[in-house]
C-alpha positions in Angstrom: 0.0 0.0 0.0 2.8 2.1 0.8 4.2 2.0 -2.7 0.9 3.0 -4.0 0.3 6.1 -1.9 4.0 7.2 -3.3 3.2 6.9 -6.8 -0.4 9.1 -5.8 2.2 11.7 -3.8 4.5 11.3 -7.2 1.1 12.8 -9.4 0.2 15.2 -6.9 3.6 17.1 -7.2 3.7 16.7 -11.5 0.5 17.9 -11.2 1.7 21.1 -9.8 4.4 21.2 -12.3 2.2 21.8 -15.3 1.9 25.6 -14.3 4.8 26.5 -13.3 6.3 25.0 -16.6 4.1 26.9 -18.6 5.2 30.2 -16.7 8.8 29.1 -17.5 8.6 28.4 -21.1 6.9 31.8 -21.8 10.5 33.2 -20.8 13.0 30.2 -21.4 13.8 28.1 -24.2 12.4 24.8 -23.7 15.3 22.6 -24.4 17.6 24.9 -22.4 15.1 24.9 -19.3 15.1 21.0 -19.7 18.7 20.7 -20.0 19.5 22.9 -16.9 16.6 21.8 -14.1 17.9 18.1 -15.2 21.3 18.9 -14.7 20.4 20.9 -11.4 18.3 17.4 -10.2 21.2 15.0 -11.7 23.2 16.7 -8.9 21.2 16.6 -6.3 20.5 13.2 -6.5 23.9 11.9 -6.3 24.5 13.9 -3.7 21.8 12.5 -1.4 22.5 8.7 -3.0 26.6 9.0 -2.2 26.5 6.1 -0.2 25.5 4.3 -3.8 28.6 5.4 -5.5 30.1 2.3 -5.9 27.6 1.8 -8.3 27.3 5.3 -10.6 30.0 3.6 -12.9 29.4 0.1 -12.8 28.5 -0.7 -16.6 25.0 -2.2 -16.3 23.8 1.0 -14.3 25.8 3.2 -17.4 23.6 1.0 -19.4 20.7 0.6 -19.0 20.4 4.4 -17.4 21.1 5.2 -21.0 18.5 3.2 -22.7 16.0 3.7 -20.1 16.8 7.7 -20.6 16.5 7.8 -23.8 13.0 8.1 -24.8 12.2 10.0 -21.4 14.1 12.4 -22.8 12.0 12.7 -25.8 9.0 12.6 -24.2 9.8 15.8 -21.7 11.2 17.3 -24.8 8.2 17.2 -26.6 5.8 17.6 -23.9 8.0 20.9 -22.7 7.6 22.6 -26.6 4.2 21.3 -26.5 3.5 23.3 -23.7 4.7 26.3 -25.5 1.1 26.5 -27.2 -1.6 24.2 -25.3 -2.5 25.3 -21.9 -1.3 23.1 -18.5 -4.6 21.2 -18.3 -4.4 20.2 -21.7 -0.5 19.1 -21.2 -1.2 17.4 -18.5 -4.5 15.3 -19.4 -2.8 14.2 -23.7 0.1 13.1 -21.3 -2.1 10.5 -19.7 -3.3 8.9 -22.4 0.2 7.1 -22.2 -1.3 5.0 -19.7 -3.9 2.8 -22.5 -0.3 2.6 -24.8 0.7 0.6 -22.0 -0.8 -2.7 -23.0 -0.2 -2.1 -26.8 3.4 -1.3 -26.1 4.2 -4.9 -24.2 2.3 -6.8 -26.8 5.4 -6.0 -29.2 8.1 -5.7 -26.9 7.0 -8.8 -24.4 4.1 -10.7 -26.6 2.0 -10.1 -23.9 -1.5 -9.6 -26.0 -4.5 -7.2 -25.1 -7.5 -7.8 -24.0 -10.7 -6.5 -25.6 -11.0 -3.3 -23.0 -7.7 -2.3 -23.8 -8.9 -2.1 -27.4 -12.4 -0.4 -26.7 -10.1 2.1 -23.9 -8.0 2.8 -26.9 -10.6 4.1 -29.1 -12.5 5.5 -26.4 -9.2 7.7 -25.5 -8.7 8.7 -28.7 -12.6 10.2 -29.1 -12.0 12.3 -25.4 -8.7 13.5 -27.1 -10.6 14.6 -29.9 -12.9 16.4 -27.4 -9.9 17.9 -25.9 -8.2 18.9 -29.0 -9.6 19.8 -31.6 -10.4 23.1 -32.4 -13.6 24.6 -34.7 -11.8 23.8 -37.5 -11.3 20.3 -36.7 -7.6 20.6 -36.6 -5.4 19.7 -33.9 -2.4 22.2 -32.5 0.9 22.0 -33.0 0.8 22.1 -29.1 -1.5 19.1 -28.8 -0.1 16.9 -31.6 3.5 17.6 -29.8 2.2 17.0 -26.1 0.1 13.1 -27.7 3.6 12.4 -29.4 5.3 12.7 -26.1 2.8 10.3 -24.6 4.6 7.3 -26.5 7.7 8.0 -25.2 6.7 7.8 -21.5 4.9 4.5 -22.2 8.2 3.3 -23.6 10.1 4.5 -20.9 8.1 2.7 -18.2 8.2 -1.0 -19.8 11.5 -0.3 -19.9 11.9 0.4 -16.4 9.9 -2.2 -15.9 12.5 -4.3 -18.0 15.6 -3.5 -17.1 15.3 -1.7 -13.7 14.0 -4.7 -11.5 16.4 -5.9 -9.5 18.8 -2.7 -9.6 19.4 0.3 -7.7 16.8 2.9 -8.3 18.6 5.6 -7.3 21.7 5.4 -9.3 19.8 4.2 -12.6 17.2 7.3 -12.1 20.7 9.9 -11.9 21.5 8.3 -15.2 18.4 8.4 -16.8 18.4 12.8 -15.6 22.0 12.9 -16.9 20.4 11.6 -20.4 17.5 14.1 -20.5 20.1 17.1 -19.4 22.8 16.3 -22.1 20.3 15.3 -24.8 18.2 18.8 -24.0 21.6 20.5 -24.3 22.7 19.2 -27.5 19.5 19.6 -28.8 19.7 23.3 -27.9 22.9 24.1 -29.5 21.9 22.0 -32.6 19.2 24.4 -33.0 21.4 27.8 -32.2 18.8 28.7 -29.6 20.3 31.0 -26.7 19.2 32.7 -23.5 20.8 33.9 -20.9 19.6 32.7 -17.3 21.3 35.7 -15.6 18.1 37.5 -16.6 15.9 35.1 -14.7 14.2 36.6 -11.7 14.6 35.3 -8.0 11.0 33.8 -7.8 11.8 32.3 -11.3 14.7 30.5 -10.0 12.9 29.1 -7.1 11.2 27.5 -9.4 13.6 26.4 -11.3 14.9 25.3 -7.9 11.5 23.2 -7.0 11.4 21.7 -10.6 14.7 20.4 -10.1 15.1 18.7 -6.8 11.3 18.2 -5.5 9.4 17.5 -9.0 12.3 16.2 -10.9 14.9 14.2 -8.5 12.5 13.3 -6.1 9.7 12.3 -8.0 10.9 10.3 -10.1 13.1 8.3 -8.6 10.1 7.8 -6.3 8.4 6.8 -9.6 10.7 4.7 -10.2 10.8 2.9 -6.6 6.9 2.5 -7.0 7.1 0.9 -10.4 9.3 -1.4 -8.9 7.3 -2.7 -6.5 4.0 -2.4 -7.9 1.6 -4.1 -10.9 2.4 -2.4 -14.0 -1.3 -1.7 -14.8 -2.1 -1.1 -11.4 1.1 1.8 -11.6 -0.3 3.1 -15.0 -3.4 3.9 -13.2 -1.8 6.0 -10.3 0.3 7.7 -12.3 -2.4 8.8 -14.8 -3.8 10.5 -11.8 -1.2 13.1 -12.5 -3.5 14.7 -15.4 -6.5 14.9 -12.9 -4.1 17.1 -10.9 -2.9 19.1 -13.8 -6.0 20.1 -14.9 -7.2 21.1 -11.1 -4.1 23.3 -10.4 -4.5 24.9 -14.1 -8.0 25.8 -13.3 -7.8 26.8 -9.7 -5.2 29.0 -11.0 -7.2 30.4 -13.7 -5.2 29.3 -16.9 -8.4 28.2 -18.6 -11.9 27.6 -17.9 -13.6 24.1 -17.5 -16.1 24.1 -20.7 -18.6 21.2 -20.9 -17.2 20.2 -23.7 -13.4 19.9 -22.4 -14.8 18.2 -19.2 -16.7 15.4 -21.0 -13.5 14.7 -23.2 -11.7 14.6 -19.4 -13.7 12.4 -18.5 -14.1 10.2 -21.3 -9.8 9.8 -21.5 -10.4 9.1 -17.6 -12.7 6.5 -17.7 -10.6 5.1 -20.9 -7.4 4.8 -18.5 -9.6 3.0 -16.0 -11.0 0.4 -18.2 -7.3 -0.1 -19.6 -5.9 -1.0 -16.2 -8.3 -1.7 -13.7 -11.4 -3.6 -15.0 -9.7 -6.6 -16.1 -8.0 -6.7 -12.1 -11.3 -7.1 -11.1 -12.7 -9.7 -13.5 -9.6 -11.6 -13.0 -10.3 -11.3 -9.4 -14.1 -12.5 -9.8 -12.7 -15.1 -12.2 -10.1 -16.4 -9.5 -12.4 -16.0 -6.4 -14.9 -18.7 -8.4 
């Protein structure tokens, strides 16, 4: 239970994130923002796991840190430019429809097949996102389409967590995967000659810059990654979706955008989707077991 309640705590605090990224982004270069708050977190991290250092170099922890990394990196990076023209709420609830890629995702990499809800929460996801995003026209943002790509990559990233990070030091793989997302950000950055220069940044901007960091960033995730670890998969994909539900509250409660009828019944429909992907076939297998 105690795992579970992390991985609620863990969505709690992105949830707060989503504003306070969109504030950021108005003023920073995305992939520069990225590259230093992962940096700033990669730091902090080993600094409070020092007692692990045996381990930062030890090859399999280089490893699979890197490949782990990898497409987390992707995914912030297109979910921070994505934010660059959606609002928070939005950000936060296209994010979660990672959660019904899930099942899809370890049919090809573990030939473990989906059931038929996955398949109905996967088409039912994809009408609430249509809800969500699509404008008069019938066209999608750049924003949206950026933020749904992004969605993928987290998916990835957690079966391979699941994968390769059983067994191993959460800590000193979680440093490696921020090292990934800092360098990758920064590369990205000067690859596309974009500049800033952080001197300018205000003192309330760099506390949060500061929170992002060590309490959203460091923390949390390796605190992700701890609960992934010793919870369900499905059962985890469900928790952490909760993080959009806390997204869109914060966005609201702080005035970002309004709660149409519209945008609330496409919530609610990518909601229910995410339930139906991970948790009704628990209970049917718990009915079918109890029999």
């Amino acid at each position: 239970m105690k795992y579970k309640l992390l991985l609620v705590m863990v969505t709690v605090v992105w949830g707060s994130s989503f504003v306070i990224m969109k504030d950021l982004v108005d003023d920073v270069n995305p992939a520069w923002l990225l590259a230093v708050r992962f940096a700033l977190a990669a730091v902090a991290l080993a600094l409070l796991s020092l007692k692990y250092r045996k381990l930062f170099f030890q090859r399999e922890y280089v490893k699979y840190g890197i490949i782990i990394g990898l497409p987390l990196f992707v995914g912030y990076l297109l979910q921070t430019i994505g934010l660059t023209d959606t609002t928070p709420g939005k950000n936060a609830f296209l994010t979660a429809s990672y959660c019904v890629m899930i099942p899809f995702l370890n049919w090809a990499a573990l030939r473990r097949k989906p059931n038929r809800f996955h398949v109905v929460a996967a088409f039912m996801c994809l009408f609430g996102i249509g809800l969500i995003s699509l404008n008069e026209g019938f066209s999608v943002s750049f924003g949206d389409a950026a933020t749904l790509s992004c969605a993928f990559f987290y998916a990835l990233q957690l079966i391979f967590m699941v994968k390769f990070g059983r067994g191993r030091n959460p800590a000193v793989l979680t440093i490696w995967q921020l090292a990934v997302i800092s360098v990758g950000s920064a590369l990205v950055a000067l690859a596309t000659g974009a500049s800033f220069d952080f001197s300018m940044l205000g003192g309330e901007a760099w506390l949060a810059l500061a929170y992002l960091a060590v309490v959203v960033t460091a923390l949390a995730i390796l605190f992700q990654n701890v609960g992934i670890a010793n919870v369900e998969p499905a059962t985890a994909g469900l928790l952490l979706s909760l993080e959009s539900v806390f997204g869109v509250a914060f966005s609201i409660a702080l005035g970002y955008e309004a709660l149409t009828p519209r945008v609330l019944v496409g919530f609610l429909v990518v909601f229910a989707a995410i339930v139906m992907s991970e948790y009704v076939p628990q209970i049917l297998n718990r009915k079918r077991m109890s029999r």
